[in-house]
RONU-879337 format. One line per field, with one value per residue (C-alpha): residue number from 0; residue in one letter; x, y, z. Coordinates in pm, whole numbers. Example, Ala and Ser with C-alpha at 12.3 -4.5 7.8 and 13.67 -1.06 7.14 Angstrom:
<sites>
nr <- 0, 1
rest <- a, s
east <- 1230, 1367
north <- -450, -106
up <- 780, 714
</sites>
This chain:
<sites>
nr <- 0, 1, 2, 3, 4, 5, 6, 7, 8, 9, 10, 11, 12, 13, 14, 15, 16, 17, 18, 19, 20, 21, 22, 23, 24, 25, 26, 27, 28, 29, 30, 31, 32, 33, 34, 35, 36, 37, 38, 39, 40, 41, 42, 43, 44, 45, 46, 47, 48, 49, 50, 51, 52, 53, 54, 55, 56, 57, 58, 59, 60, 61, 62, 63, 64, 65, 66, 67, 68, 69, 70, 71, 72, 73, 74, 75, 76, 77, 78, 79, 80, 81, 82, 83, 84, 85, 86, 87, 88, 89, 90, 91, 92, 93, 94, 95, 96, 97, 98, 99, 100, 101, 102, 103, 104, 105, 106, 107, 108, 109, 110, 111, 112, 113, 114, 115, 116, 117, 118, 119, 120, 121, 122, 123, 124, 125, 126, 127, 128, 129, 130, 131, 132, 133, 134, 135, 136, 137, 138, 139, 140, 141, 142, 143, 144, 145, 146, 147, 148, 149, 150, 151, 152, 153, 154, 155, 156, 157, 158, 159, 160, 161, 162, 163, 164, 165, 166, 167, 168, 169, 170, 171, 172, 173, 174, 175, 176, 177, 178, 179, 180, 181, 182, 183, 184, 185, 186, 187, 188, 189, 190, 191, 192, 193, 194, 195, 196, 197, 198, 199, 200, 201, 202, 203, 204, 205, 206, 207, 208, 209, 210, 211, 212, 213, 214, 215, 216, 217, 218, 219, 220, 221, 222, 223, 224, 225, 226, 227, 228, 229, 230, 231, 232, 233, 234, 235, 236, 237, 238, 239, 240, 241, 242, 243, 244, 245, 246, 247, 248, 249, 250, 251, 252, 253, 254, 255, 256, 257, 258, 259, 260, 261, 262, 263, 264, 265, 266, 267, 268, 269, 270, 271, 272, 273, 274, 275, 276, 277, 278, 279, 280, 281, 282, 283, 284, 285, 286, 287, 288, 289, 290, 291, 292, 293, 294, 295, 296, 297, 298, 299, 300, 301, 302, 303, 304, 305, 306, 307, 308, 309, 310, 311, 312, 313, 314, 315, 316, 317
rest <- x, x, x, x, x, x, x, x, x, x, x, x, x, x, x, x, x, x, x, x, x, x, x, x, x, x, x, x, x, x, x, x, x, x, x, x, x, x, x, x, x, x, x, x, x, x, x, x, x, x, x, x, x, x, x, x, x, x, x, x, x, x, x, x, x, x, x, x, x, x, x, x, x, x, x, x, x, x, x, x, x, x, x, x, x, x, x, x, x, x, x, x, x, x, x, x, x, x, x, x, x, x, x, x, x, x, x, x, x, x, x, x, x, x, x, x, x, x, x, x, x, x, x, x, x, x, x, x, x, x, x, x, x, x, x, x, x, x, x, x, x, x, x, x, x, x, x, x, x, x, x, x, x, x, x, x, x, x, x, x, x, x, x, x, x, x, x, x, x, x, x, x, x, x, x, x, x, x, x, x, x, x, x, x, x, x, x, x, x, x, x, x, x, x, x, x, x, x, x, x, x, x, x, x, x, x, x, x, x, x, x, x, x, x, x, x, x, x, x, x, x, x, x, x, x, x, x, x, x, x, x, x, x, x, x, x, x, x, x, x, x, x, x, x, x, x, x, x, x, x, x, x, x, x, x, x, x, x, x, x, x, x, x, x, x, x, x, x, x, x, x, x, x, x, x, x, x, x, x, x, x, x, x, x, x, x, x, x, x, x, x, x, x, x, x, x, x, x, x, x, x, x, x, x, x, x, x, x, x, x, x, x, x, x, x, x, x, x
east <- 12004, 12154, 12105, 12424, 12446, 12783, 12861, 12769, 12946, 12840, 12444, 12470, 12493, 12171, 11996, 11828, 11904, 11613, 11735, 11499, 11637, 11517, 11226, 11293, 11173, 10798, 10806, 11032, 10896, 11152, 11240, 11503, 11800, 12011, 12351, 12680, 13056, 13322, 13614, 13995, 14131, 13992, 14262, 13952, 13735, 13366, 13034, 12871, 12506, 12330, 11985, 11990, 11683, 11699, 11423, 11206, 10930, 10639, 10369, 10029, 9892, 9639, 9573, 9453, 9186, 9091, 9006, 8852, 8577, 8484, 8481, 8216, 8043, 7611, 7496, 7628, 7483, 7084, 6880, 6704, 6992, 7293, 7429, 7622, 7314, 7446, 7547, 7646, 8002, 8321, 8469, 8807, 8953, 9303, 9388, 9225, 9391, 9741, 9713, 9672, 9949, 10290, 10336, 10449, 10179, 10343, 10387, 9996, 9948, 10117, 9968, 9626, 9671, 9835, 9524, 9304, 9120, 8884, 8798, 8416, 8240, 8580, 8632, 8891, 8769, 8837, 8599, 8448, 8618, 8268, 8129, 8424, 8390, 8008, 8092, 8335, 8026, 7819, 8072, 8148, 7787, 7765, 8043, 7898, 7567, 7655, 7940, 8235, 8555, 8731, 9037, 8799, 8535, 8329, 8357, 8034, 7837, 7980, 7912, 7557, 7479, 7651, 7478, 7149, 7254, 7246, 7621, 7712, 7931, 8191, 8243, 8257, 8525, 8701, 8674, 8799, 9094, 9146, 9064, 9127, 9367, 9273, 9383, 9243, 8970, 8700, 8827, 8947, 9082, 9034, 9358, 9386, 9609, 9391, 9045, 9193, 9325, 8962, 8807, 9112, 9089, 8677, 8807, 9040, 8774, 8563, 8841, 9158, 9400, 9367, 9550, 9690, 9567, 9245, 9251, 9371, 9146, 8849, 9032, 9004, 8633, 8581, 8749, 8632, 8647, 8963, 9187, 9428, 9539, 9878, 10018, 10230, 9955, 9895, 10215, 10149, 9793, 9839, 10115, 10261, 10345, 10507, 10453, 10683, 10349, 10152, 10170, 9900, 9799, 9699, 9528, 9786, 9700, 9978, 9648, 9577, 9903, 10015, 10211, 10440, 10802, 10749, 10426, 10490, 10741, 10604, 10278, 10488, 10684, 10353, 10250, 10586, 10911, 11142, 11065, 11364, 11318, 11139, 10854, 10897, 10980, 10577, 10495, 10794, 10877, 10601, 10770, 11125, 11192, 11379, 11567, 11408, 11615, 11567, 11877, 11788, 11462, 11593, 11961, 11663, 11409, 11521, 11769, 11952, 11995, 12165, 12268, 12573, 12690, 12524, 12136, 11959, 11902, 11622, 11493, 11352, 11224, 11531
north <- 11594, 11988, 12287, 12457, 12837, 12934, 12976, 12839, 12535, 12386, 12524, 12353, 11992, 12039, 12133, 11926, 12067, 12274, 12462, 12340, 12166, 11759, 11652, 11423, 11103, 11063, 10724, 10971, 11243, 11531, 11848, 12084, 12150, 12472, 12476, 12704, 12601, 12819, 12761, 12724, 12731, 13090, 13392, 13589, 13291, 13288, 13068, 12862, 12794, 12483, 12346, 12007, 11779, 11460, 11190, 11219, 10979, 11071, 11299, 11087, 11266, 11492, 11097, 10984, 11291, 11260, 10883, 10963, 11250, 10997, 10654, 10391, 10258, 10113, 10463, 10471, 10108, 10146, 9906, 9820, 9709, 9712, 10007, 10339, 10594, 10961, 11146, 11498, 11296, 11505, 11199, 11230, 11127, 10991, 11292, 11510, 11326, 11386, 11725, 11735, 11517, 11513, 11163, 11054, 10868, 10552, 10603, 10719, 10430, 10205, 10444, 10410, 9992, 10003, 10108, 9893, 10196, 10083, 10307, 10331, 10531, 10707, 10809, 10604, 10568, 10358, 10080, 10143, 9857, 9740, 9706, 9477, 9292, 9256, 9107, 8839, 8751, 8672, 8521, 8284, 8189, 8123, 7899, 7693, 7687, 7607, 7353, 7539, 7519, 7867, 7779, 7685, 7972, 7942, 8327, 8322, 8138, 8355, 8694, 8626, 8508, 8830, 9017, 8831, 8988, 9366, 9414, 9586, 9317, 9545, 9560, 9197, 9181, 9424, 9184, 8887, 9133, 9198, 8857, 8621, 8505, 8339, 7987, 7895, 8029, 8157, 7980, 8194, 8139, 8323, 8441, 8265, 8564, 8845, 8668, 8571, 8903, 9053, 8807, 8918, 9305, 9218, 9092, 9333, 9657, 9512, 9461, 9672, 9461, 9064, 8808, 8637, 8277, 8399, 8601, 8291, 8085, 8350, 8420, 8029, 8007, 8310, 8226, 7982, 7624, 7488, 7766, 7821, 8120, 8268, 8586, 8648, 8737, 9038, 9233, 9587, 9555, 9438, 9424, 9169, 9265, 9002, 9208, 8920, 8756, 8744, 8741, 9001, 9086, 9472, 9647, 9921, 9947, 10108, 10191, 10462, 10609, 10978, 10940, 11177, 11062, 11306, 11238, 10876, 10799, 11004, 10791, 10529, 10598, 10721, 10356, 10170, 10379, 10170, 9892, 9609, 9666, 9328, 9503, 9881, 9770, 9713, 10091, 10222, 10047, 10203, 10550, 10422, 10578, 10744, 10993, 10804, 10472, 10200, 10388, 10743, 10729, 10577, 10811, 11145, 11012, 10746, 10705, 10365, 10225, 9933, 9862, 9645, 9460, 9103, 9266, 9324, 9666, 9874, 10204, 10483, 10861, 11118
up <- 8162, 8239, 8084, 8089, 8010, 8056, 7679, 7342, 7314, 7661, 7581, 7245, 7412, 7618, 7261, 7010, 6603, 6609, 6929, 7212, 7511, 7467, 7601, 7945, 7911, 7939, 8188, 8480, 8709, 8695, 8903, 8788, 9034, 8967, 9111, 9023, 8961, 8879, 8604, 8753, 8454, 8292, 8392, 8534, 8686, 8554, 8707, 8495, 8600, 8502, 8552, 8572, 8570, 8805, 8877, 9165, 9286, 9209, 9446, 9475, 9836, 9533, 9363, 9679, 9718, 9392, 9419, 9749, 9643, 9367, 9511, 9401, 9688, 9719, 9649, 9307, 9244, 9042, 9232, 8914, 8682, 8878, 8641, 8787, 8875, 8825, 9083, 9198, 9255, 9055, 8884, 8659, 8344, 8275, 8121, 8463, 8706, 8499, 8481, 8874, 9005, 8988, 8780, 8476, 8237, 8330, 8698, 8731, 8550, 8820, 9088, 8952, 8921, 9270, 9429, 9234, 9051, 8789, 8462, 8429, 8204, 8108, 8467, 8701, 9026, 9339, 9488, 9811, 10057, 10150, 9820, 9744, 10019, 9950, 9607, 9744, 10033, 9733, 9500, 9820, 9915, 9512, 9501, 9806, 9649, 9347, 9436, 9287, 9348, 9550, 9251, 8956, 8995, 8619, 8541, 8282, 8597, 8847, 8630, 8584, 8943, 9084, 8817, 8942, 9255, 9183, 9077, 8702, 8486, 8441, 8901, 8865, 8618, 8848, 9169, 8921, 8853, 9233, 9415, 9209, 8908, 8543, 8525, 8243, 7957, 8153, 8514, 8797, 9134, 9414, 9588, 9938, 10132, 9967, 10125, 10418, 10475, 10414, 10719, 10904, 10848, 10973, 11353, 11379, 11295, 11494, 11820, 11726, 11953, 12029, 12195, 11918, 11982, 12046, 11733, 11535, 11618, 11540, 11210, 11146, 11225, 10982, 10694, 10324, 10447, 10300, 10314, 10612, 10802, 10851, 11036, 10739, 10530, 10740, 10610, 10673, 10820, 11172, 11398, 11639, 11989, 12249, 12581, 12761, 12915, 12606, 12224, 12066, 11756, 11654, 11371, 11207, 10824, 10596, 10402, 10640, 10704, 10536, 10182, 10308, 10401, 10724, 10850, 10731, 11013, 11254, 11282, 11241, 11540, 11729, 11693, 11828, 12003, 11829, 11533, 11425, 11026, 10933, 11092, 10956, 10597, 10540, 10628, 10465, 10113, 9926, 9993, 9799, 9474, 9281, 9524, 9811, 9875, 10191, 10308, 10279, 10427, 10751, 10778, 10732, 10939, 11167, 11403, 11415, 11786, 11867, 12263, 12201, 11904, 11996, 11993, 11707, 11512, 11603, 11472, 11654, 11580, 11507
</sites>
């Protein structure tokens, strides 16, 4: 959509009936771009200047504060109940966090379900990492004590033993929503990748870098009996290194990279010198948008080597 002042005529097809210039559509984050062009065709040449709106991706580094100052973690938990205890923590509406980022409705929307943010008390908030993973501990020693199934978990059962356990119903509907999928009324299976990226993520805190064999063979040990490791399910959390004498395996979490474009690539590139792009699209793709393509993002801030036209091609800082 533009804006066009040059006269009358051009102004009147950037305005609705009632003289206003027409709303932008409410699912799109917008900036406004001016730019001039003159007329050829006028004896004494005139500039017409236009504002023109065009899509943007949205800006979520303020989301990711906000969520931070007003995570849910133990200390919000009431021993007593399991209910949220008030605290001195700021928490935010729908409405707040709008009103503070640069987002559609639709794209916080997506932003907010991206980072599995839960809306408690009329406030969306994050889940504290640990707390999660202290929920699937319990929902896992429940399922072996009780003799469920990991991919027929009873959700009524489940809900009151975690409840039983400390843990407000409405958290426990959010880990159903996060680990596991519905299969059925009231049956829910636990995702195999997401848990055995959680035992996973546990090794690698606690020893950043690991010869890969050793580390799969920990990874097996740690993990639900039943379910079965692979590297793949480590997409932009680890990375694999072959130093030419041994394979290894090394925590790098897109999770805890800048959302920046900028700073983005330059931890990136802080980590490895040069990356083939099966292994930079992890760290990279949730940047693309509108105005921010595969392509883009590499030709501003990549440079594209490649030592002769039989080896593969690798990307390194510009």
């Amino acid at each position: 959509m533009a804006l066009y002042t040059a006269d009358a005529e051009n102004s009147a097809d950037a305005e609705n009936s009632s003289g206003n210039v027409s709303p932008a559509p409410a699912f799109q984050t917008q900036a406004m771009k001016s730019g001039a062009a003159s007329n050829p065709i006028a004896a004494c040449p005139a500039t017409a200047s236009h504002l023109e709106l065009v899509q943007i991706a949205p800006r979520l580094q303020r989301l990711n504060t906000l969520l931070q100052a007003s995570l849910y973690g133990e200390e919000d938990v009431d021993p007593q109940d399991g209910g949220i205890v008030v605290s001195d923590k700021i928490t935010y509406s729908f409405d707040d966090i709008l009103s503070q980022v640069q987002a559609s409705p639709a794209e916080l929307q997506q932003a907010l379900a991206d980072r599995h943010a839960v809306e408690l008390d009329g406030a969306w908030r994050t889940v504290d990492k640990s707390y999660m993973e202290s929920l699937l501990e319990t929902a896992l020693f429940l399922a072996i004590q009780q003799g469920w199934s990991y991919t027929a978990l009873p959700q009524q059962d489940l809900i009151e033993g975690l409840q039983a356990n400390g843990h407000d119903a409405r958290l426990v509907h959010h880990f159903l929503s996060v680990y596991a999928e519905q299969q059925g009324e009231g049956i829910w299976s636990l995702k195999e990748p997401m848990v055995c990226t959680v035992f996973a993520e546990s090794l690698l805190h606690s020893k950043p870098k690991w010869q890969q064999e050793e580390f799969m063979d920990a990874w097996l040990n740690s993990i639900p009996q039943g379910m079965m490791p692979d590297l793949a399910m480590l997409r932009g959390v680890a990375v694999q290194e072959d130093t030419g004498t041994q394979k290894l395996v090394k925590l790098f979490n897109v999770q805890q990279l800048p959302c920046e474009p900028a700073a983005r690539f330059k931890a990136v590139f802080q980590e490895r010198a040069q990356w083939s792009w099966r292994d930079l699209q992890p760290y990279v793709e949730d940047l693309q948008g509108p105005g921010r393509s595969a392509e883009a993002l590499l030709l501003k801030y990549a440079r594209r080597v490649q030592q002769d036209p039989g080896n593969p091609v690798m990307y390194s800082a510009r």
